[in-house]
TORNUPA-220618 format. One record per residue: x, y, z of N, C-alpha, C, O in turn; residue in one letter. Coordinates in steps of 0.02 Angstrom, whole numbers, padded with zeros to 5 digits, always signed. Atoms other than C-alpha are relative to their C-alpha. Last residue first. Layout:
REM TORNUPA-220618
XYZXYZXYZXYZA...
REM end
This chain:
REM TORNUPA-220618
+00051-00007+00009+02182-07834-06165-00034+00069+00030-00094+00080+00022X+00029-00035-00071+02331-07873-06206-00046+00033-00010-00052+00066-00061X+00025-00061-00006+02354-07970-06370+00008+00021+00072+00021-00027+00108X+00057+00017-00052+02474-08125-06350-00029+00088-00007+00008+00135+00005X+00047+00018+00015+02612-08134-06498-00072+00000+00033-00119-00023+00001X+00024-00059+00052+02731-08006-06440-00073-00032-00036-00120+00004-00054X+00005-00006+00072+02746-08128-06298-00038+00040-00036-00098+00053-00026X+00073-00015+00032+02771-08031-06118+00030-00049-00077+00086-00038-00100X-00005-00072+00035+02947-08086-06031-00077-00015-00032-00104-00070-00033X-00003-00082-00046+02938-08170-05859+00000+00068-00063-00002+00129-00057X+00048-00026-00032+02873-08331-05922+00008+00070+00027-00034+00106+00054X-00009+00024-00069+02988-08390-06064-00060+00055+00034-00089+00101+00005X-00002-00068-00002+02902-08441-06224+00037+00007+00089+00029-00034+00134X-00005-00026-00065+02903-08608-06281+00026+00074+00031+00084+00093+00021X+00057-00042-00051+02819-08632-06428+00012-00001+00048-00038-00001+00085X+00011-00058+00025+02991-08665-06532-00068+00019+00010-00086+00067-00024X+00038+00035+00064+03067-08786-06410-00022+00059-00040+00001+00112-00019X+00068-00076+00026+03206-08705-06311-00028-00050-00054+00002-00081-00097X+00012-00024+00081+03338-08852-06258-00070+00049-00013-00126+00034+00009X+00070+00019+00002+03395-08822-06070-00004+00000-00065+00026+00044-00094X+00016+00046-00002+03577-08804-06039-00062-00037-00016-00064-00098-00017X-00038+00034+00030+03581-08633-06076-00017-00071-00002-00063-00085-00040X+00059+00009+00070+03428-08599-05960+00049-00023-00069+00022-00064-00107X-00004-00030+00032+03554-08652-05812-00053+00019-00072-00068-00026-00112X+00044+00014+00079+03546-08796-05709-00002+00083-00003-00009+00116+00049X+00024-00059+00025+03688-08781-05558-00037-00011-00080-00008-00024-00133X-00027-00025+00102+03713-08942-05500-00028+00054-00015-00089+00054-00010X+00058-00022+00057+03743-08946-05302+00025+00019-00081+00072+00045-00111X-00041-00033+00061+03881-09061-05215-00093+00025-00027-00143-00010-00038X+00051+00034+00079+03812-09093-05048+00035+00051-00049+00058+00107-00044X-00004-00047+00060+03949-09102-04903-00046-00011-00054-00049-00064-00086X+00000+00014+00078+03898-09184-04746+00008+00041-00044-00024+00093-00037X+00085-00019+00065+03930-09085-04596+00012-00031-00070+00051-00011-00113X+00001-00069+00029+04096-09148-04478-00062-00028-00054-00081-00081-00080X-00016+00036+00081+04065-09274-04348-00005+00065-00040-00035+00115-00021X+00060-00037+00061+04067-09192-04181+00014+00004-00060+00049+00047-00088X+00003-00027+00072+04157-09274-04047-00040+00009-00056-00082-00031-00075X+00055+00018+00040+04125-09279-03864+00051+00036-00079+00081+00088-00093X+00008-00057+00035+04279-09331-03762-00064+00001-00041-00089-00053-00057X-00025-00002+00071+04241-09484-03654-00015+00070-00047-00071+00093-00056X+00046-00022+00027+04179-09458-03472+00040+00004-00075+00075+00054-00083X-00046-00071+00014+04281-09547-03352-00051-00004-00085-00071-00052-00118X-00053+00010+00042+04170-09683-03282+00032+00044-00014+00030+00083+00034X-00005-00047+00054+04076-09636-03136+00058-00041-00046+00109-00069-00023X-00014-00060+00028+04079-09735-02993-00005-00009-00076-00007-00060-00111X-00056+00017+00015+03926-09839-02921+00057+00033-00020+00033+00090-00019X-00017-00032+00084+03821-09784-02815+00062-00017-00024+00115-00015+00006X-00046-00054-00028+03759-09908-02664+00030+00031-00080+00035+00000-00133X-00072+00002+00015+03608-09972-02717+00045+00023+00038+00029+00058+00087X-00057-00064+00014+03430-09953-02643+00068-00043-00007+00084-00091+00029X-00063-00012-00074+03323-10106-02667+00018+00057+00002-00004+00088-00047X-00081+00014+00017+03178-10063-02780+00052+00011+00044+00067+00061+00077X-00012+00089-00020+03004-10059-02719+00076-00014+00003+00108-00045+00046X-00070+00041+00065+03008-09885-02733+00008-00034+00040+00028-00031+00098X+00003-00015+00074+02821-09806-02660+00035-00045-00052+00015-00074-00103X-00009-00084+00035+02855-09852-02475-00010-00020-00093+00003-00072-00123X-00080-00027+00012+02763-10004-02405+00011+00063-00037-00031+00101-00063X-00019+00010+00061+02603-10002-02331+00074+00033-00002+00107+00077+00026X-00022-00081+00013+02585-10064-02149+00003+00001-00074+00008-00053-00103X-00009-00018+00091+02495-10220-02114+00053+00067+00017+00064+00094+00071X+00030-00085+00008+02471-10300-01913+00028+00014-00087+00060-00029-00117X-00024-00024+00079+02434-10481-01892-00011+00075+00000-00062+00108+00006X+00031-00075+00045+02417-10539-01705+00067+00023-00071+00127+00026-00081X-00037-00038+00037+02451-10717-01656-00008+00061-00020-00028+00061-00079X+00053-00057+00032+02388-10846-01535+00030+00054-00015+00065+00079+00030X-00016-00071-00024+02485-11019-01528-00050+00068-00026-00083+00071-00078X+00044-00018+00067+02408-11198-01551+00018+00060+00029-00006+00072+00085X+00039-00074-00063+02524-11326-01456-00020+00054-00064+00000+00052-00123X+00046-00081+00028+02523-11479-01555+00011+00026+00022-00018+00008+00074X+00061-00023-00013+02651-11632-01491-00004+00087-00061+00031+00126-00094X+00017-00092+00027+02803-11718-01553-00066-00001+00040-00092-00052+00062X+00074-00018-00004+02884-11879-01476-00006+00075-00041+00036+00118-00055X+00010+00028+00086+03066-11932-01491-00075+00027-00016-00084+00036-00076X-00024+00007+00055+03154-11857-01357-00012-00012-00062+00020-00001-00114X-00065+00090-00006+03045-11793-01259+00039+00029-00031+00047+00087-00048X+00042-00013-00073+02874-11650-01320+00061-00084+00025+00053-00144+00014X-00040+00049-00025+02961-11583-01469-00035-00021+00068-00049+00022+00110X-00051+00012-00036+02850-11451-01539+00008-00077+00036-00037-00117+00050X-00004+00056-00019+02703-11435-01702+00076+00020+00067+00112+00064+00045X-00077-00015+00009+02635-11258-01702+00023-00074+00032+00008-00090+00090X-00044+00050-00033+02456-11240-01725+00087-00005-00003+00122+00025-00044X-00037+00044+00046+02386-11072-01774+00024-00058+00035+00045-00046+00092X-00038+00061-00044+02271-10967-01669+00016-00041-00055-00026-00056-00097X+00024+00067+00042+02226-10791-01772+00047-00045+00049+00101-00028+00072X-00042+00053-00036+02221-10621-01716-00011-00076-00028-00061-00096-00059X+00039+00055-00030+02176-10495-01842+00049-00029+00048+00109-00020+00051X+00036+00055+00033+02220-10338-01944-00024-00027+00052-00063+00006+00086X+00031+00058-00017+02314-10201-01829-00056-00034-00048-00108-00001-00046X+00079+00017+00005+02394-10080-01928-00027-00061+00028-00026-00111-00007X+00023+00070+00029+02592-10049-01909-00089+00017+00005-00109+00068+00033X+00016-00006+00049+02661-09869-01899-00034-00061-00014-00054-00063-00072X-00061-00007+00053+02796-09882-01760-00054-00007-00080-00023-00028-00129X-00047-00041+00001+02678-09822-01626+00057+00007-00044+00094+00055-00052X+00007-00071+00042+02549-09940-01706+00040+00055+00013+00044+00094-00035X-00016+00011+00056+02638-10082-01637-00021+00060-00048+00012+00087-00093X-00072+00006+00020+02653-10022-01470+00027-00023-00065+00087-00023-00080X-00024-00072+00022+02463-09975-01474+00076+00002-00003+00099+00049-00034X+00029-00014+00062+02414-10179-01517+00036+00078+00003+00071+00095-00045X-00038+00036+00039+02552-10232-01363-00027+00028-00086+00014+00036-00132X-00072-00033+00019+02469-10111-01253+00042-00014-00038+00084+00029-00052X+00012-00082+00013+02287-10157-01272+00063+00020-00027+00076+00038-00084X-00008+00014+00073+02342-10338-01288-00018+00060-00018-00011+00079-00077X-00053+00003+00034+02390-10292-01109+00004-00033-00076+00056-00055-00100X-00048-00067-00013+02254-10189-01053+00068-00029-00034+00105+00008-00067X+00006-00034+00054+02144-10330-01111+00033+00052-00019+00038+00076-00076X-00018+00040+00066+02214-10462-01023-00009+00049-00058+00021+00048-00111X-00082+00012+00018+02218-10376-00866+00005-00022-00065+00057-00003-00092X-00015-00070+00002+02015-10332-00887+00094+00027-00011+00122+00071-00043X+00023+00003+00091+01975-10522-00930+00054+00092-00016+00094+00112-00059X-00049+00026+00051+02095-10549-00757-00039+00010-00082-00008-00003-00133X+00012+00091+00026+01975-10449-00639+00080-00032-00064+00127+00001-00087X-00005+00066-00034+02052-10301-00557-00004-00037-00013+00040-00078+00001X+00018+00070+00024+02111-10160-00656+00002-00044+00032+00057-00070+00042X+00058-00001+00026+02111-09990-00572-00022-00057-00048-00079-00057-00072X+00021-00042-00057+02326-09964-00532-00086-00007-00056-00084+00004-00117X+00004-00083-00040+02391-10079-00628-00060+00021+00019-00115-00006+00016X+00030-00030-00066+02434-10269-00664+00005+00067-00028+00048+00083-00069X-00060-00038-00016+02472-10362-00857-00038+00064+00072-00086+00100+00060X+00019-00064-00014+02369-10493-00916+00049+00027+00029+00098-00006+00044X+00011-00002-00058+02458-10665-00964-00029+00093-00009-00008+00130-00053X+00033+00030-00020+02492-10723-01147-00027-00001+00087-00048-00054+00110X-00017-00016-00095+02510-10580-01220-00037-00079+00024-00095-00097+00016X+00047-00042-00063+02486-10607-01420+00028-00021+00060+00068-00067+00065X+00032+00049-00039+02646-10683-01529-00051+00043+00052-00027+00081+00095X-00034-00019-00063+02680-10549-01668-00047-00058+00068-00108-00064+00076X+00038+00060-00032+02664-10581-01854+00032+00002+00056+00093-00005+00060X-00057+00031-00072+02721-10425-01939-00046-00040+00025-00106-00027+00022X+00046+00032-00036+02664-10386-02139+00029-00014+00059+00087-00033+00054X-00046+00046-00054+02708-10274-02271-00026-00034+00075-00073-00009+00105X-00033+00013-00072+02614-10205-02395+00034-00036+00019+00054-00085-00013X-00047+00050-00016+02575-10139-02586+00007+00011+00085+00012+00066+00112X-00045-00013-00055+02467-10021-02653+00020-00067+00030-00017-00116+00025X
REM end
């Protein structure tokens, strides 16, 4: 099975309501809500992971800042394969139907055959063979 992958920047501030006071408790409600808003469209939460991310710090300067990330999966559908748009139809060429080989048959005949003089044919009795 095969997936797909979304890389989504985590919350960086907690989020107020009614029965959350401390800030660990804000923070969690809102990576709470950010992880079940992704599974509402089918994603899978994996991991979080801090990555660095080089930015401009001036004009000429760079700095680090190290961002925090959630990885969610989903599996993809079955057919990998783009969808098309259909193409048209050609026009459908007559079918034709070759005509039946002809076999020439040779008619063999006992005429045609030479009779040796101990050959007897099989469907009549020889006078020579006792019965028993």
């Amino acid at each position: 099975m095969t997936y797909e992958y979304k890389v989504a920047p985590a919350p960086m501030r907690g989020v107020k309501a009614p029965g959350v006071k401390t800030n660990e408790d804000r923070f969690a409600l809102a990576l709470e809500t950010a992880i079940n808003e992704a599974a509402s469209e089918g994603w899978e939460y994996i991991r979080a992971d801090t990555l660095p991310c080089e930015q401009r710090d001036g004009l000429i300067s760079k700095t680090t800042v190290y961002q925090n990330m959630l990885v969610f999966r989903r599996a993809k559908p079955a057919s990998g394969a783009p969808k098309m748009k259909p193409q048209r139809q050609a026009p459908a060429a007559p079918s034709v139907t070759p005509p039946a080989p002809t076999v020439q048959k040779k008619l063999v005949t006992d005429a045609d055959k030479p009779i040796q003089a101990d050959d007897t044919p099989k469907d009549r009795p020889s006078s020579d063979v006792a019965s028993g």
